[in-house]
PyMOL Python script that loads the backbone (N, CA, C, O; Angstrom):
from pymol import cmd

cmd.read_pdbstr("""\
ATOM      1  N   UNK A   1      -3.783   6.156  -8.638  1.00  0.00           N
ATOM      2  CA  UNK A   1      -3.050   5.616  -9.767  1.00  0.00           C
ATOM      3  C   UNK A   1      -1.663   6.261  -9.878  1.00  0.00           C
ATOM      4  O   UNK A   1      -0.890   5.508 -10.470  1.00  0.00           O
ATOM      5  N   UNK A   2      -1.062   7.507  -9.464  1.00  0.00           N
ATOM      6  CA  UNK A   2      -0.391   8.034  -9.584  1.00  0.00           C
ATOM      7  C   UNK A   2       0.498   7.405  -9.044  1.00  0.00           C
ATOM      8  O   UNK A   2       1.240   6.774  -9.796  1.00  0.00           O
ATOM      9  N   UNK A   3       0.747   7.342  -7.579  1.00  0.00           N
ATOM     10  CA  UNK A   3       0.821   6.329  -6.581  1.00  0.00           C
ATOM     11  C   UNK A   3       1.712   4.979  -6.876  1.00  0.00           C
ATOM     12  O   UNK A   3       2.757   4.737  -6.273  1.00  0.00           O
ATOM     13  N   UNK A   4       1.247   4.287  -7.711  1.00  0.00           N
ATOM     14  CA  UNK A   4       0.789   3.011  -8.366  1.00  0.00           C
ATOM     15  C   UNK A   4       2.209   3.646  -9.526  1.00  0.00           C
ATOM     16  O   UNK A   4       3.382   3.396  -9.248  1.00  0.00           O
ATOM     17  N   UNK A   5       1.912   4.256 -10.469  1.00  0.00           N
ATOM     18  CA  UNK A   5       3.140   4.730 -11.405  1.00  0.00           C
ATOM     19  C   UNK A   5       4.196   5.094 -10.737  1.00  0.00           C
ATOM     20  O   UNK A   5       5.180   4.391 -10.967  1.00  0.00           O
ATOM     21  N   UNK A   6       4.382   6.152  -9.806  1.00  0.00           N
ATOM     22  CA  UNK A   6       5.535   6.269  -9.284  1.00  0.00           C
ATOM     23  C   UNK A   6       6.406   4.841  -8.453  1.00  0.00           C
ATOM     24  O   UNK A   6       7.621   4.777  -8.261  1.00  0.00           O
ATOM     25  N   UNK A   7       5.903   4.337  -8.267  1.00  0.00           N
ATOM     26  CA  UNK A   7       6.641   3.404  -7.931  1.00  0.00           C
ATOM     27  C   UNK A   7       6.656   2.135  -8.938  1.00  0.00           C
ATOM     28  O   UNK A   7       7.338   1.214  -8.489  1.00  0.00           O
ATOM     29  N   UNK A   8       6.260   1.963  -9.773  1.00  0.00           N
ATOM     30  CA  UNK A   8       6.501   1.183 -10.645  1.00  0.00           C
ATOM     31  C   UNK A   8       8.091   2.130 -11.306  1.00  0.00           C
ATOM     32  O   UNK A   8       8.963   1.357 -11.703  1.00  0.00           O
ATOM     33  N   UNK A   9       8.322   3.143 -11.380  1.00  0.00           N
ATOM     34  CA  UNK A   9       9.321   4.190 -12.151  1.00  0.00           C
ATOM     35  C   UNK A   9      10.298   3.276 -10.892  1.00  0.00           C
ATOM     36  O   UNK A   9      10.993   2.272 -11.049  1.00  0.00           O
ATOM     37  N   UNK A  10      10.075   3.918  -9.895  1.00  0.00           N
ATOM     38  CA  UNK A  10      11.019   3.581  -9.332  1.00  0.00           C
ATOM     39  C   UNK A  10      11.418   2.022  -9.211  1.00  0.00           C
ATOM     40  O   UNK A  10      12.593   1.673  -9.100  1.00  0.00           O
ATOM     41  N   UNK A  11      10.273   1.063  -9.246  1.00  0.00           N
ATOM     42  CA  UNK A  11      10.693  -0.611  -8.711  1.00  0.00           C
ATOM     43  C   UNK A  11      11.752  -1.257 -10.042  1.00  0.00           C
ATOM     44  O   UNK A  11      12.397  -2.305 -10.060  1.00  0.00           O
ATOM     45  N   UNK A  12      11.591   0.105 -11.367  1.00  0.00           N
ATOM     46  CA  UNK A  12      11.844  -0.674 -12.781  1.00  0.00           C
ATOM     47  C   UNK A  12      13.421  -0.292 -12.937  1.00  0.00           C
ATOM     48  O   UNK A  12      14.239  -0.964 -13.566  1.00  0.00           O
ATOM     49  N   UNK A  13      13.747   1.210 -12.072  1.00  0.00           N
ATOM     50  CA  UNK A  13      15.004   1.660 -11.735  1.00  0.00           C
ATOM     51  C   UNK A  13      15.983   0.184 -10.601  1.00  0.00           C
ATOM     52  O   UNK A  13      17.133  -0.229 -10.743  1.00  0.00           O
ATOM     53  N   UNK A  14      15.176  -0.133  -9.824  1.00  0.00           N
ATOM     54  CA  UNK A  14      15.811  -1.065  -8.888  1.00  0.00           C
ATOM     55  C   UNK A  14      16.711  -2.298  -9.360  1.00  0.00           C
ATOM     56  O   UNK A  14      17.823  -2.820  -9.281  1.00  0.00           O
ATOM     57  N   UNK A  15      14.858  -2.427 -10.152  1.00  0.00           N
ATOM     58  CA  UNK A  15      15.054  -3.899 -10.695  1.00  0.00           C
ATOM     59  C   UNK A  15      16.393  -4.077 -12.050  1.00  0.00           C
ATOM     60  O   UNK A  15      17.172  -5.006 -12.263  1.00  0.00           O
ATOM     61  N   UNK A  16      16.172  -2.555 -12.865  1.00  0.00           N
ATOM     62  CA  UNK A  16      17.152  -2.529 -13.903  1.00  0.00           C
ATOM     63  C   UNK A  16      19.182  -2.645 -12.804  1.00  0.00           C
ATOM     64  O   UNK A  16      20.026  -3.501 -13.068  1.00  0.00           O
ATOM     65  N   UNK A  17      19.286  -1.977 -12.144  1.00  0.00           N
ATOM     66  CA  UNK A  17      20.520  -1.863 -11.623  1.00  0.00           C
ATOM     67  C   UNK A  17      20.884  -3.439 -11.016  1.00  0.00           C
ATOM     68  O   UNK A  17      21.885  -4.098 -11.299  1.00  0.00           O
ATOM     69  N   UNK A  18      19.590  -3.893  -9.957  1.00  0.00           N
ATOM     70  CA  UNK A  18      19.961  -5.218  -9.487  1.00  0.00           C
ATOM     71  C   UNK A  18      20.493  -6.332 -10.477  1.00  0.00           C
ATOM     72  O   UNK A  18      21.580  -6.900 -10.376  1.00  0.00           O
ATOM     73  N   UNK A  19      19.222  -6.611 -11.769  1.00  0.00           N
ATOM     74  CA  UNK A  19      20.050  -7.025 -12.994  1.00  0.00           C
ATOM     75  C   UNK A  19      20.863  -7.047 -13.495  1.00  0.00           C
ATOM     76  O   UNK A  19      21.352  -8.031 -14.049  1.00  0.00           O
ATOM     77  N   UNK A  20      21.394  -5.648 -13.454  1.00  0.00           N
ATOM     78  CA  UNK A  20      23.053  -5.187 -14.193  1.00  0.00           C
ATOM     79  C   UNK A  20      24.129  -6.093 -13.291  1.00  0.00           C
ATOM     80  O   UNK A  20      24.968  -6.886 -13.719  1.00  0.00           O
ATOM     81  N   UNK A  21      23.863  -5.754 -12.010  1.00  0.00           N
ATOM     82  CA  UNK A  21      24.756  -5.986 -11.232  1.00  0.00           C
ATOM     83  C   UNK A  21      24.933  -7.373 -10.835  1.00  0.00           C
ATOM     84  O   UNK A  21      25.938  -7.693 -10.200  1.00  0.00           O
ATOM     85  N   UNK A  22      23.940  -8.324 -11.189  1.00  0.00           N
ATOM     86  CA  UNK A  22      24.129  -9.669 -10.943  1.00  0.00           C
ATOM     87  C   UNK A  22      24.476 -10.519 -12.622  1.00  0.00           C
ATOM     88  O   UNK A  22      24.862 -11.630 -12.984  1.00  0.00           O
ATOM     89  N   UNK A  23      24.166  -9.539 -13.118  1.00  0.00           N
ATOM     90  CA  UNK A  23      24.839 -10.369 -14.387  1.00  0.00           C
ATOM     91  C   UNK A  23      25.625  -9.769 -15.432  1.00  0.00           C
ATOM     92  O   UNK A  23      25.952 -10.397 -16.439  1.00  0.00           O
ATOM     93  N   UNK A  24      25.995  -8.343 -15.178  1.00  0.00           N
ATOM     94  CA  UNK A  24      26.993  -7.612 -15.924  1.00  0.00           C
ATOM     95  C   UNK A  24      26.221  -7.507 -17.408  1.00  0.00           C
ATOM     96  O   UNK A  24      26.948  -7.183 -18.348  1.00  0.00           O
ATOM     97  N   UNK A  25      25.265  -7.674 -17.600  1.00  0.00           N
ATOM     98  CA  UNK A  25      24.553  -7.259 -19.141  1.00  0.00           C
ATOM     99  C   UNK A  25      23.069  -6.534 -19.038  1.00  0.00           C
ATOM    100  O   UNK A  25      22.089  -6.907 -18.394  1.00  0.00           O
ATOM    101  N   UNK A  26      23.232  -5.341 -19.911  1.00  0.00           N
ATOM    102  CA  UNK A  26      22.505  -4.310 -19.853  1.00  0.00           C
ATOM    103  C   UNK A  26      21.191  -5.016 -20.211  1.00  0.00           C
ATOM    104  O   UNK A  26      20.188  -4.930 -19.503  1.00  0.00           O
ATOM    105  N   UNK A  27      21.252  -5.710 -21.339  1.00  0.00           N
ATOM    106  CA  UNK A  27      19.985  -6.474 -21.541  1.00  0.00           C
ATOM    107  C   UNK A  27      19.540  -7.346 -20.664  1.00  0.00           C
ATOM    108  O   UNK A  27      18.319  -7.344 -20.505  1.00  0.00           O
ATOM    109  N   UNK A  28      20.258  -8.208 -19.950  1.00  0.00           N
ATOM    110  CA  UNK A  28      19.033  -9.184 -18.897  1.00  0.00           C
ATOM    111  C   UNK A  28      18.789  -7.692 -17.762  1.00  0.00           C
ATOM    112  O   UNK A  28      17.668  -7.668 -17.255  1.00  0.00           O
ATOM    113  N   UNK A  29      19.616  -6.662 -17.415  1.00  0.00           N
ATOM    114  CA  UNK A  29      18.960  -5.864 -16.378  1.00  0.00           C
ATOM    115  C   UNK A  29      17.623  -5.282 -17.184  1.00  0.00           C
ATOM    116  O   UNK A  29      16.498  -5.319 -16.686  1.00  0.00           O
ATOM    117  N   UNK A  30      17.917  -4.735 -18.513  1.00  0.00           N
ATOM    118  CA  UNK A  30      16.656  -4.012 -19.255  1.00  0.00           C
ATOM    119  C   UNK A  30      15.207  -4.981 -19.233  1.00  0.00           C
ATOM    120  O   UNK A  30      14.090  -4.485 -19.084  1.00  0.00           O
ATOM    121  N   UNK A  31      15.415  -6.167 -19.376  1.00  0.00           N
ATOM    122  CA  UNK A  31      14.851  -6.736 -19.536  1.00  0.00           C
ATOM    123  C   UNK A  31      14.109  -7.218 -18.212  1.00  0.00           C
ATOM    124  O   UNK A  31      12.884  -7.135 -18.286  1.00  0.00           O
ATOM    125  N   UNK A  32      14.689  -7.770 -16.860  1.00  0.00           N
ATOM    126  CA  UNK A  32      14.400  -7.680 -15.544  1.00  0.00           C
ATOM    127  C   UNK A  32      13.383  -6.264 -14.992  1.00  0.00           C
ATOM    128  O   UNK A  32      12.251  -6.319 -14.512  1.00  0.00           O
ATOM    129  N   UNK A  33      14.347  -4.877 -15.292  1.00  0.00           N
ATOM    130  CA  UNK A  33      13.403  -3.811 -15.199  1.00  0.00           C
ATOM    131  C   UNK A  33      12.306  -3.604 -15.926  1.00  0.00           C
ATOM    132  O   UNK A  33      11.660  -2.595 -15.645  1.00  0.00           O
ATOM    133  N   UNK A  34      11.877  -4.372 -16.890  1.00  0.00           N
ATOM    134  CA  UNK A  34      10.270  -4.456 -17.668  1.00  0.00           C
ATOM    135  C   UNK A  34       9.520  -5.861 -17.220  1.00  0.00           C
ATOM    136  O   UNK A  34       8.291  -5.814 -17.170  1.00  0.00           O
ATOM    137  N   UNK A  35      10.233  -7.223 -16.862  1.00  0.00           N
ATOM    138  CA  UNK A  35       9.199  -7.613 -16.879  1.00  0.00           C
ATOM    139  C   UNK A  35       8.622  -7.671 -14.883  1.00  0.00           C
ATOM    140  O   UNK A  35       7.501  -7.740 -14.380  1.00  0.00           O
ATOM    141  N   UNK A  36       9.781  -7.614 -14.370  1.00  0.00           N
ATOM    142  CA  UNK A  36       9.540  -8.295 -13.546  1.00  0.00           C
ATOM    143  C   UNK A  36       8.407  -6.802 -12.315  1.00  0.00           C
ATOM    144  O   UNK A  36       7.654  -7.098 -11.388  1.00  0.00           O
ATOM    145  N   UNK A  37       8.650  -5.704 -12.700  1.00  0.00           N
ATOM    146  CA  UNK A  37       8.195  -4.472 -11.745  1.00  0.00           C
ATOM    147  C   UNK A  37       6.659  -4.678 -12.702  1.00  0.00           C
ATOM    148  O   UNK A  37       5.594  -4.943 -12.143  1.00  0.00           O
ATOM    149  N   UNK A  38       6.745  -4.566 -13.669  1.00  0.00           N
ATOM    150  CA  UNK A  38       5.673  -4.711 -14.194  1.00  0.00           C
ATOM    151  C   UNK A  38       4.518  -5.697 -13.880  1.00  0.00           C
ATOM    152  O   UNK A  38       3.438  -5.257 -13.486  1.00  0.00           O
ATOM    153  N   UNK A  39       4.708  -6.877 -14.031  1.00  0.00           N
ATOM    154  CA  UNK A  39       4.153  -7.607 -12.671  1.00  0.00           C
ATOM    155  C   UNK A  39       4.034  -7.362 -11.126  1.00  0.00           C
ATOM    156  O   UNK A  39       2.962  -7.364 -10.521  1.00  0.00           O
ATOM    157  N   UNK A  40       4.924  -7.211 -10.721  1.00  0.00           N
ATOM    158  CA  UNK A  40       4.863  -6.652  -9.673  1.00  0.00           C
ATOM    159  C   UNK A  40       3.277  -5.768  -9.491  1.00  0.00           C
ATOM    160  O   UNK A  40       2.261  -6.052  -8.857  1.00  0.00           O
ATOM    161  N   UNK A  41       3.651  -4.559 -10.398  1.00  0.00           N
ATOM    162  CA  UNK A  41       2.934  -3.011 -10.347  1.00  0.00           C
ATOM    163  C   UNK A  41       1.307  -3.505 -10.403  1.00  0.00           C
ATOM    164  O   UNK A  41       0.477  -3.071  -9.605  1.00  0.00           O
ATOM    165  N   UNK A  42       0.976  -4.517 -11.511  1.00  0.00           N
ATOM    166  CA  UNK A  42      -0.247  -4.716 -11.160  1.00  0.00           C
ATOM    167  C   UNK A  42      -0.599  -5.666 -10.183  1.00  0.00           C
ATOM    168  O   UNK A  42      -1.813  -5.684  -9.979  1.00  0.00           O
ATOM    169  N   UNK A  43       0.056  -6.463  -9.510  1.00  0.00           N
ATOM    170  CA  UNK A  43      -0.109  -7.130  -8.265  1.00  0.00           C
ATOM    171  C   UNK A  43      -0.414  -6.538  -7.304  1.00  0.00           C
ATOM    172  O   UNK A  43      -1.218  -6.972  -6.479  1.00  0.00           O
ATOM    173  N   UNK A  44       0.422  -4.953  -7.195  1.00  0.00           N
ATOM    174  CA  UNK A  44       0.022  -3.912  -6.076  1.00  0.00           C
ATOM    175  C   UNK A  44      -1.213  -3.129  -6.517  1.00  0.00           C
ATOM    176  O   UNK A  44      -2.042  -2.724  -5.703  1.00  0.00           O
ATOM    177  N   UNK A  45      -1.287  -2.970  -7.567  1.00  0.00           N
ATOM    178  CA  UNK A  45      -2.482  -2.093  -7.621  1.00  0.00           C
ATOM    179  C   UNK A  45      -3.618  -3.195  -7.605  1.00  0.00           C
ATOM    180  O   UNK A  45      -4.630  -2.637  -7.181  1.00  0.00           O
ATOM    181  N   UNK A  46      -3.874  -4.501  -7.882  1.00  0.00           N
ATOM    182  CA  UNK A  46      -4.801  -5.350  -7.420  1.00  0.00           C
ATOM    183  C   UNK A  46      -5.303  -5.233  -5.947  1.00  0.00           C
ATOM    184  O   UNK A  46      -6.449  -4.933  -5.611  1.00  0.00           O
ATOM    185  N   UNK A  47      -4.328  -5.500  -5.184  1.00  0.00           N
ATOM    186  CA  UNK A  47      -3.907  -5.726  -3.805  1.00  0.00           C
ATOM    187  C   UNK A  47      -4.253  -4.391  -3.274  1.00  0.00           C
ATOM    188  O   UNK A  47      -5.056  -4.345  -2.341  1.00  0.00           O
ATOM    189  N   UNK A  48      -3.813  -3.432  -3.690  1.00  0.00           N
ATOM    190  CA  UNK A  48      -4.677  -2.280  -3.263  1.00  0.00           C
ATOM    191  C   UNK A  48      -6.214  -2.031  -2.810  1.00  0.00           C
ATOM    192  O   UNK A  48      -6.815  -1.616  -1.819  1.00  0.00           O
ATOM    193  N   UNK A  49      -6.573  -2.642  -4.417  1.00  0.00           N
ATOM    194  CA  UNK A  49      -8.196  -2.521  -4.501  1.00  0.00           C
ATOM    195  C   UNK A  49      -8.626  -3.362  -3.403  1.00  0.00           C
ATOM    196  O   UNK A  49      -9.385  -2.883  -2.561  1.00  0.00           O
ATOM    197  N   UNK A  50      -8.168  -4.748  -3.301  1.00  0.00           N
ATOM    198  CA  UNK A  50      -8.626  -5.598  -2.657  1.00  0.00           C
ATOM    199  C   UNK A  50      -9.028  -4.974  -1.033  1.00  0.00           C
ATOM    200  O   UNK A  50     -10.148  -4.923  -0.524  1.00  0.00           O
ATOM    201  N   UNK A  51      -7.627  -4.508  -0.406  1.00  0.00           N
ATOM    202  CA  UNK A  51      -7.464  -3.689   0.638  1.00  0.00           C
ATOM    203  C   UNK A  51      -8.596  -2.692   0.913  1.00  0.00           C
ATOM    204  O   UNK A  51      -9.310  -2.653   1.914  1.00  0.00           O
ATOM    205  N   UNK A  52      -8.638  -1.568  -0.602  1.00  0.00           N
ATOM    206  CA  UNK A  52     -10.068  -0.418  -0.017  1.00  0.00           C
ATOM    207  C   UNK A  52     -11.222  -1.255   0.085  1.00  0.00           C
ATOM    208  O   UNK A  52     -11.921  -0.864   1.020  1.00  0.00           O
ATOM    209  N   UNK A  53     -11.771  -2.392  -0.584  1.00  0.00           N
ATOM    210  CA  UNK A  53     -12.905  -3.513  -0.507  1.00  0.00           C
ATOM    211  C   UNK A  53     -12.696  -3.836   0.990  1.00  0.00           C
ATOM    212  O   UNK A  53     -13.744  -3.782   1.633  1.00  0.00           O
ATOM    213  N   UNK A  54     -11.754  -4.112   1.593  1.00  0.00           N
ATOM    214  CA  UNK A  54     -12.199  -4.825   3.058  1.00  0.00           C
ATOM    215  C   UNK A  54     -11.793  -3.777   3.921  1.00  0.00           C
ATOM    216  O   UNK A  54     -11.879  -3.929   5.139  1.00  0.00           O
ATOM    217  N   UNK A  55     -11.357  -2.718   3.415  1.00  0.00           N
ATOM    218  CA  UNK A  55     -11.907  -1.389   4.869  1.00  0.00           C
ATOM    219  C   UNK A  55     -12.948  -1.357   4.736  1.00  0.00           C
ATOM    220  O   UNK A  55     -13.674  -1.788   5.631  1.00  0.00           O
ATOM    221  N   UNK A  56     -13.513  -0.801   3.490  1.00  0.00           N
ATOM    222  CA  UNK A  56     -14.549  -0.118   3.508  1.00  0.00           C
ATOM    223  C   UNK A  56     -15.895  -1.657   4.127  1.00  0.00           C
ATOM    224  O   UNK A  56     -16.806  -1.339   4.891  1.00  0.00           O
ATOM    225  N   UNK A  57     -15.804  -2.642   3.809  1.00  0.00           N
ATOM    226  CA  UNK A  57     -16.681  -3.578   4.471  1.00  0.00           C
ATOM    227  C   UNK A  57     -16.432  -3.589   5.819  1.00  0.00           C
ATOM    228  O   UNK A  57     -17.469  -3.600   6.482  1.00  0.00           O
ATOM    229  N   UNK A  58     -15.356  -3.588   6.492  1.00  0.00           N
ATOM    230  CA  UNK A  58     -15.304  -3.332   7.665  1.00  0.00           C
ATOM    231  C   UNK A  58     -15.761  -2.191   8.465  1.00  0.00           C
ATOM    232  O   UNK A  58     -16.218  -2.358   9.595  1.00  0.00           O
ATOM    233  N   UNK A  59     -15.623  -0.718   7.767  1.00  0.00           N
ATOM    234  CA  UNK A  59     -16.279   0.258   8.193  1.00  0.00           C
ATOM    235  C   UNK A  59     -17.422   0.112   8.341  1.00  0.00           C
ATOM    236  O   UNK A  59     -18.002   0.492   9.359  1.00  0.00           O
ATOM    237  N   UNK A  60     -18.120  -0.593   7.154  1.00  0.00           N
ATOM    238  CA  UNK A  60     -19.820  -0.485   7.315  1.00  0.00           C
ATOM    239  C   UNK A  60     -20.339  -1.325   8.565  1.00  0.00           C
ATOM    240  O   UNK A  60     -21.334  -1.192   9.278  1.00  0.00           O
ATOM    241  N   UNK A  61     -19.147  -2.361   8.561  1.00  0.00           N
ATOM    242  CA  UNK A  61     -19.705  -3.361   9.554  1.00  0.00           C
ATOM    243  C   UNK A  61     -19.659  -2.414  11.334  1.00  0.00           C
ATOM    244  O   UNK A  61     -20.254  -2.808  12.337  1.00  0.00           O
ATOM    245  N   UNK A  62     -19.157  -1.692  11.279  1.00  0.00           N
ATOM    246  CA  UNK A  62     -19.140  -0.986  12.192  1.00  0.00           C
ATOM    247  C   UNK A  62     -19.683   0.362  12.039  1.00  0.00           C
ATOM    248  O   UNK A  62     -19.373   1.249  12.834  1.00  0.00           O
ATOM    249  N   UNK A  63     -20.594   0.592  10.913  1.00  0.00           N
ATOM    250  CA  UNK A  63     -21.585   2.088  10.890  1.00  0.00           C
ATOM    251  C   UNK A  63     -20.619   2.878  10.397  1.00  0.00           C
ATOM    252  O   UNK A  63     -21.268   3.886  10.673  1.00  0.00           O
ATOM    253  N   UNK A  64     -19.658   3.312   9.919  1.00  0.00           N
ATOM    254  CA  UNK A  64     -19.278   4.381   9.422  1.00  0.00           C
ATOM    255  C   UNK A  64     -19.430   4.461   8.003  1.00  0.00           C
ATOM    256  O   UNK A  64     -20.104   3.587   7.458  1.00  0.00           O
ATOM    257  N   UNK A  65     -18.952   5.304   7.365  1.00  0.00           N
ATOM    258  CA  UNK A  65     -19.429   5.828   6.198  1.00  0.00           C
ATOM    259  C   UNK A  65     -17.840   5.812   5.538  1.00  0.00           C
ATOM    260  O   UNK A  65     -16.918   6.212   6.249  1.00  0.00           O
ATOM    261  N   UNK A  66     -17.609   5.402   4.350  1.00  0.00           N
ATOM    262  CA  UNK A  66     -16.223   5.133   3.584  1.00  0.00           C
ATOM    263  C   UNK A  66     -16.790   5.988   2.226  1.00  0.00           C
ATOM    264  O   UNK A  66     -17.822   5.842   1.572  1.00  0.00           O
ATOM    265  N   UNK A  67     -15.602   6.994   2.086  1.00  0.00           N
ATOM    266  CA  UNK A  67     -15.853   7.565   0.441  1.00  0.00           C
ATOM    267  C   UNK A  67     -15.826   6.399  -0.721  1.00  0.00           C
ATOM    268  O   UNK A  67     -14.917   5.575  -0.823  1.00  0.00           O
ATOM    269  N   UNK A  68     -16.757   6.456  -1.416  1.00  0.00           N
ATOM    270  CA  UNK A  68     -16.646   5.855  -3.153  1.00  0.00           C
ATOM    271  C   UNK A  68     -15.459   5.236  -3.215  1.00  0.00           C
ATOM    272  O   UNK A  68     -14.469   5.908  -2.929  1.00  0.00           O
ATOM    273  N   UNK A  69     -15.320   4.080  -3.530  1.00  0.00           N
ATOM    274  CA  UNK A  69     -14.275   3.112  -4.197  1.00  0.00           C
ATOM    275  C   UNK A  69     -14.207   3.358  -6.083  1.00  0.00           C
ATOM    276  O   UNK A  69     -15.105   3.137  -6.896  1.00  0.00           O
ATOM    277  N   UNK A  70     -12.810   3.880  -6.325  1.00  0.00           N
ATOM    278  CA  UNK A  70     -13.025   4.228  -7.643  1.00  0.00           C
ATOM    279  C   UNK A  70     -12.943   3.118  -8.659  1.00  0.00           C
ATOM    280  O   UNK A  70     -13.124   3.358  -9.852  1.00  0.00           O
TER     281      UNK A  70
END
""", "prot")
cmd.dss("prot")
cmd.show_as("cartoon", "prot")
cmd.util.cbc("prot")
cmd.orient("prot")
């Protein structure tokens, strides 16, 4: 999860400057840096989970042993 926050900090820094800079107003960038990383952030942390779900099925399918999915 940590992981997952730090880069949301950072995607909301991106997204705020790219905003600024394509439309010269602090508010559509403020506003860009909340909604759009924010979506984003749980798309990746979905996509994550999804990801440890099909190692770890794949490991089994091949006998190994995968730590706990949290």
């Amino acid at each position: 999860m940590t992981k997952t926050l730090s880069f949301a900090v950072l995607h909301m820094g991106v997204a705020f400057v790219v905003g600024y800079l394509f439309t010269g107003s602090v508010l559509a960038g403020g506003a860009l840096a909340l909604v759009e990383p924010l979506c984003n952030t749980v798309v990746f942390h979905l996509h994550e989970k999804v990801w440890r779900r099909i190692e770890a099925r794949r490991a089994r399918q091949r006998g190994l042993r995968m730590p706990a999915m949290v």
